[in-house]
N, C-alpha and C positions, 0 to 999 in steps of 0.2 A: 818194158814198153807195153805188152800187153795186160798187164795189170794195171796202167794208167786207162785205159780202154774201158775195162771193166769197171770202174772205177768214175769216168764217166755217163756209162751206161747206167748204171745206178742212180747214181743223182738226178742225171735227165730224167730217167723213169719215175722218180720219186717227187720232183721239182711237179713232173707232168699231170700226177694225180691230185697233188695240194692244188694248183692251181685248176683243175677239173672240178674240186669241190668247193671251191672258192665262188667259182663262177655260179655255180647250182646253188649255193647259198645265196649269194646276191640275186641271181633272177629271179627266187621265189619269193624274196622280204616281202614284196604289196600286196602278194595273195596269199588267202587261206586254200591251204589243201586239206581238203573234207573225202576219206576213203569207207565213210560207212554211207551204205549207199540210203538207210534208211532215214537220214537227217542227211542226205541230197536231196532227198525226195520229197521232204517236209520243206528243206529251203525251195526249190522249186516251184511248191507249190503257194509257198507264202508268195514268191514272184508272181506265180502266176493272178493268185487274189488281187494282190495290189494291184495288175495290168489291167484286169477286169474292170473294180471298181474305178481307175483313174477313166478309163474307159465311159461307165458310165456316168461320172461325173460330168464328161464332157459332151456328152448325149444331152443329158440336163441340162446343162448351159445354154446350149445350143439349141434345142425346142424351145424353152423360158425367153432367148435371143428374137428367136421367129415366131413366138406368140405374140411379144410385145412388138415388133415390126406391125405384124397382120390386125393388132388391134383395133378395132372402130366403134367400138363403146358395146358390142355385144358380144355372145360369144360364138359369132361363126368365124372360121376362120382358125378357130383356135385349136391346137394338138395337147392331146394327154402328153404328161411328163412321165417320161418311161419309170421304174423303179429296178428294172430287172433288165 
């Protein structure tokens, strides 16, 4: 009887771990996990560029938007288009 026990406990324990790494494989399939912190650093900052430039893309827009609004055939009224 106590060797059915045993016997149980194992498997439970064994069942318990496959499926612990089951799970951790499935939750990480959609991401990449990136441990070198120097190409974190570089993705980052690539993020960061894009947010800037998207950034001032829509800076541009947006004065270009409200020059031609303010237009009246001359140029008062009218804003520099940023660059920076």
């Amino acid at each position: 009887m106590n060797i059915i026990y045993v016997i149980m406990l194992v498997f439970m324990t064994g069942s318990f771990c496959v499926l612990s790494f089951l799970v951790g494989v499935l939750s990480s399939l959609g991401r990449k996990i990136n441990l070198n912190p120097i190409e974190k650093y570089k993705e980052h900052k690539e993020i960061k560029e894009q947010i800037r430039i998207n950034d001032l893309e829509q800076r541009q827009v947006a004065t270009m938007i409200e020059n031609i609004d303010n237009y009246d055939g001359t140029s008062t009224g009218q804003k520099d288009i940023p660059n920076e």
